[in-house]
Structures are given as C-alpha cells and as structure tokens.
KOLPADO-368459 format. One record per residue: residue in three letters; x, y, z of N, C-alpha, C in turn. Coordinates in steps of 0.02 Angstrom, whole numbers, padded with zeros to 5 digits, always signed. Example, Ala and Ser with C-alpha at 12.3 -4.5 7.8 and 13.67 -1.06 7.14 Angstrom:
// residues 2
ALA+00660-00284+00390+00615-00225+00390+00660-00165+00390
SER+00642-00112+00354+00684-00053+00357+00645+00002+00394
***
This chain:
// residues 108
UNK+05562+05282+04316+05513+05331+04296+05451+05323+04341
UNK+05437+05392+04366+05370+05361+04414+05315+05395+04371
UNK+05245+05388+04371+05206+05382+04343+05172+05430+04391
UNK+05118+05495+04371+05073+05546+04407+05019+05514+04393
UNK+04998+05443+04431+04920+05421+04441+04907+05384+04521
UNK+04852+05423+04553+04841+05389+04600+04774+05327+04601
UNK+04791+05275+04638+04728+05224+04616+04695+05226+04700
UNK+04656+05190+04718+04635+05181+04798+04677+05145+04824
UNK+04687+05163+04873+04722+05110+04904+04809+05121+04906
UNK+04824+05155+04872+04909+05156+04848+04928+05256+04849
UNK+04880+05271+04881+04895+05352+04886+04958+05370+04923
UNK+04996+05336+04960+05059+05325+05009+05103+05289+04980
UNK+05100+05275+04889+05136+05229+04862+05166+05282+04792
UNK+05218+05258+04780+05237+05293+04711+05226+05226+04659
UNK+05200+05256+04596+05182+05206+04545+05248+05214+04499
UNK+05309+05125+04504+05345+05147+04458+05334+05128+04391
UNK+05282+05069+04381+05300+05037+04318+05212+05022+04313
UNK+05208+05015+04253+05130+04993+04256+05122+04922+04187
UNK+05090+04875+04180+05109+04823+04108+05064+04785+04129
UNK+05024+04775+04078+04987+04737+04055+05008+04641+04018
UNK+05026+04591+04044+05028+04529+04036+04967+04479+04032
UNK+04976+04442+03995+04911+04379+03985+04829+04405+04018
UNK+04820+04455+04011+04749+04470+04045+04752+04524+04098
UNK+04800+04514+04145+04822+04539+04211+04855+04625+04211
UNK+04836+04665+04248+04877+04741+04247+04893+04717+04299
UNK+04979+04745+04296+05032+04738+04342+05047+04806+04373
UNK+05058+04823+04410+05050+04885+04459+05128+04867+04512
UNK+05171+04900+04472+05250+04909+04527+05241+04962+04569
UNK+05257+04970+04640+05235+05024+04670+05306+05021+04717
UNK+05319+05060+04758+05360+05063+04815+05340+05126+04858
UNK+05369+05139+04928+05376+05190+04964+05439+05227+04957
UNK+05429+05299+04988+05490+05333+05015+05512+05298+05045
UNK+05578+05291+05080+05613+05287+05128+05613+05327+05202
UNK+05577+05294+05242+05583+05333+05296+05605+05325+05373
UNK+05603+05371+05413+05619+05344+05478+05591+05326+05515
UNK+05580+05265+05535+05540+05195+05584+05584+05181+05621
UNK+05517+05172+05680+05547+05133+05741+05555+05072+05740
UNK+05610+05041+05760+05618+04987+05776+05555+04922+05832
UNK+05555+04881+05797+05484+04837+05809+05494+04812+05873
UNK+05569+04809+05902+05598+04771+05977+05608+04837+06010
UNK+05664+04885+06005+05675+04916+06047+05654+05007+06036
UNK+05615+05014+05993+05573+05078+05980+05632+05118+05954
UNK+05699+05118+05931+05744+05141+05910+05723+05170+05840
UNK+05743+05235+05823+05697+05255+05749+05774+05225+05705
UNK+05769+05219+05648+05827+05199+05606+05770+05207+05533
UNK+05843+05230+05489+05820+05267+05420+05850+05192+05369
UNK+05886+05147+05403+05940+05116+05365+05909+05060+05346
UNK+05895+05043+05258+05869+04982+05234+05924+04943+05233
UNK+05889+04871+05254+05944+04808+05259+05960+04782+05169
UNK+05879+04785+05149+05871+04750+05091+05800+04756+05073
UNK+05772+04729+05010+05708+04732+04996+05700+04686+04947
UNK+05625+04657+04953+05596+04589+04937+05540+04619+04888
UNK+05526+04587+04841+05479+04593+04798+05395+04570+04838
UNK+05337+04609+04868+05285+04572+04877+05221+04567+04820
UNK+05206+04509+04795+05149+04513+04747+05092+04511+04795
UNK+05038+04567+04786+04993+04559+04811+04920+04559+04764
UNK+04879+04524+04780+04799+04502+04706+04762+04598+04745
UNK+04751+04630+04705+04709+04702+04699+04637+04693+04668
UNK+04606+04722+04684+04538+04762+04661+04561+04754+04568
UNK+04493+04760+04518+04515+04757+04476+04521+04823+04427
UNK+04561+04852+04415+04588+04932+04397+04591+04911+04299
UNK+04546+04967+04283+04518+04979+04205+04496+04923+04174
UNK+04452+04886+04231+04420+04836+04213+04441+04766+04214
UNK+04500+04731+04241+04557+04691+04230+04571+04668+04284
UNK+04592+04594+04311+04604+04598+04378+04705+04623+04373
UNK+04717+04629+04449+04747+04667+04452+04798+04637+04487
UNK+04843+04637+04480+04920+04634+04534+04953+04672+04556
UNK+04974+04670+04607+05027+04739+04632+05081+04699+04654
UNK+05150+04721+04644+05196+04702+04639+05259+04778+04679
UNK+05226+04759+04751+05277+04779+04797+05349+04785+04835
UNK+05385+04840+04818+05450+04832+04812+05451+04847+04893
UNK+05468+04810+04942+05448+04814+05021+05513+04808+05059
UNK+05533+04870+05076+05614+04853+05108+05623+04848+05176
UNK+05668+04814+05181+05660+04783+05260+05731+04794+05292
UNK+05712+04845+05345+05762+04895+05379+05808+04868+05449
UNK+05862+04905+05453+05887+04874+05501+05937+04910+05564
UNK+05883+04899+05628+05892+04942+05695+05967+04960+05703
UNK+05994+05003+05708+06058+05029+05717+06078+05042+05782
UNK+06014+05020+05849+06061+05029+05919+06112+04957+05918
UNK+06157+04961+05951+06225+04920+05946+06175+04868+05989
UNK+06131+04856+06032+06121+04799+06062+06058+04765+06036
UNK+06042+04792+05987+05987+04756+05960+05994+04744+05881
UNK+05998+04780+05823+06043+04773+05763+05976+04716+05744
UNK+05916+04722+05749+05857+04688+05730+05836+04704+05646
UNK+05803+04671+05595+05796+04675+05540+05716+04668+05550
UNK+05680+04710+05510+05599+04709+05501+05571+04745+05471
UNK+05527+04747+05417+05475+04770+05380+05435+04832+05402
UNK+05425+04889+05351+05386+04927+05376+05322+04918+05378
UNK+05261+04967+05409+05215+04959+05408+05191+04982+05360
UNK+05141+04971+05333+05083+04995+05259+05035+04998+05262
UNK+04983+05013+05252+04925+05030+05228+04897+04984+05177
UNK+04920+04955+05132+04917+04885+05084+04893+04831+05085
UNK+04918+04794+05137+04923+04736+05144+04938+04722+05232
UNK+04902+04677+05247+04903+04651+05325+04961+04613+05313
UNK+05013+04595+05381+05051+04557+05386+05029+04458+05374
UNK+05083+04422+05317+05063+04368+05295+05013+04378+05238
UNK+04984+04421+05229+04920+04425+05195+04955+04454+05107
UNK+04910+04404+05063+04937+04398+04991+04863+04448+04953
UNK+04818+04475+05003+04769+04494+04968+04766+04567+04996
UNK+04759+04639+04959+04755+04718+04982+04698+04729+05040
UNK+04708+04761+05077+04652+04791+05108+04610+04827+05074
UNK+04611+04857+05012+04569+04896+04964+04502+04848+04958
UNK+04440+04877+04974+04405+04807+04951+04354+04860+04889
UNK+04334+04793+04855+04290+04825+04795+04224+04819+04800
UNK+04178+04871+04822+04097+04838+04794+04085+04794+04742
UNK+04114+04772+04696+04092+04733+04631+04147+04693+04628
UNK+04141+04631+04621+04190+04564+04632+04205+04551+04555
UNK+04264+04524+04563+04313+04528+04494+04292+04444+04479
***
C-alpha cells in the first residue's frame, strides 16, 4: 500500500509503510525502477540484481525523531563483458553515509 504524503527530502520516493516504535517514526520508502547507466561501462540496464534494506537517521517528522528505512536495489549491467552489480543514485543519502541530506533548521 503506498501512502499519498510527501515529506522533504523523499519527493522522488514512494512512501510504503509508515509506524511508529519506542519513540521513533519509521518511514519505508523505495523508488521506481528505472533505467541506469552502468557505473563501469555507461551501459543503461533496467535489471535489479537484488535489494538491501538502508536505515538512514532523518530530520524529525511530527515532532519525533525519525528513521527511514530504504528499500535500495542494486542492479545489474547486462553488456556480456562487464555483467557489473551497483547501486543507484539518490537524492537521500551520500554514498557510505547513515545520515539524509535533508538538513533541519531546528536540531532534534
């Protein structure tokens, strides 16, 4: 079930699940599926390998701090000499990085 709310930061995201635990709003989000170039040989490919759950710490949304819990699929190049596996790009989150690019005037 996806949910018709946009928050900052996640406008390029579909909201599937939303829950409230021990203090914390949990925020499930994912992307469409789309066609990316390959990170080695610029090859576009539509084909997900697999996908990894990313928790990332958010801004704090209806007052609460916040988690986002990114469903992040990681695709895989279909030219026959390269057959490379890698992550799309986002708007979210920097590569390695456990904290959103969204930043908040008022600290949680």
């Amino acid at each position: 079930m996806h949910h018709n709310m946009t928050l900052p930061g996640l406008e390029s995201f579909h909201v599937t699940e939303t829950r409230e635990e021990n203090g914390y709003y949990h925020i499930y989000v994912e992307r469409p599926r789309e066609i990316v170039p390959c990170s080695a040989c610029q090859t576009t490919t539509q084909k997900v390998h697999d996908y990894r759950w990313q928790k990332i710490k958010h801004n704090r949304v209806f007052n609460r701090p916040t988690m986002i819990w990114y469903r992040k699929p990681r695709y895989q190049c279909h030219h026959i000499s390269c057959r490379k596996r890698f992550y799309e790009t986002n708007d979210l989150v920097d590569r390695y990085q456990r904290q959103s690019r969204v930043q908040s005037s008022h600290r949680a």
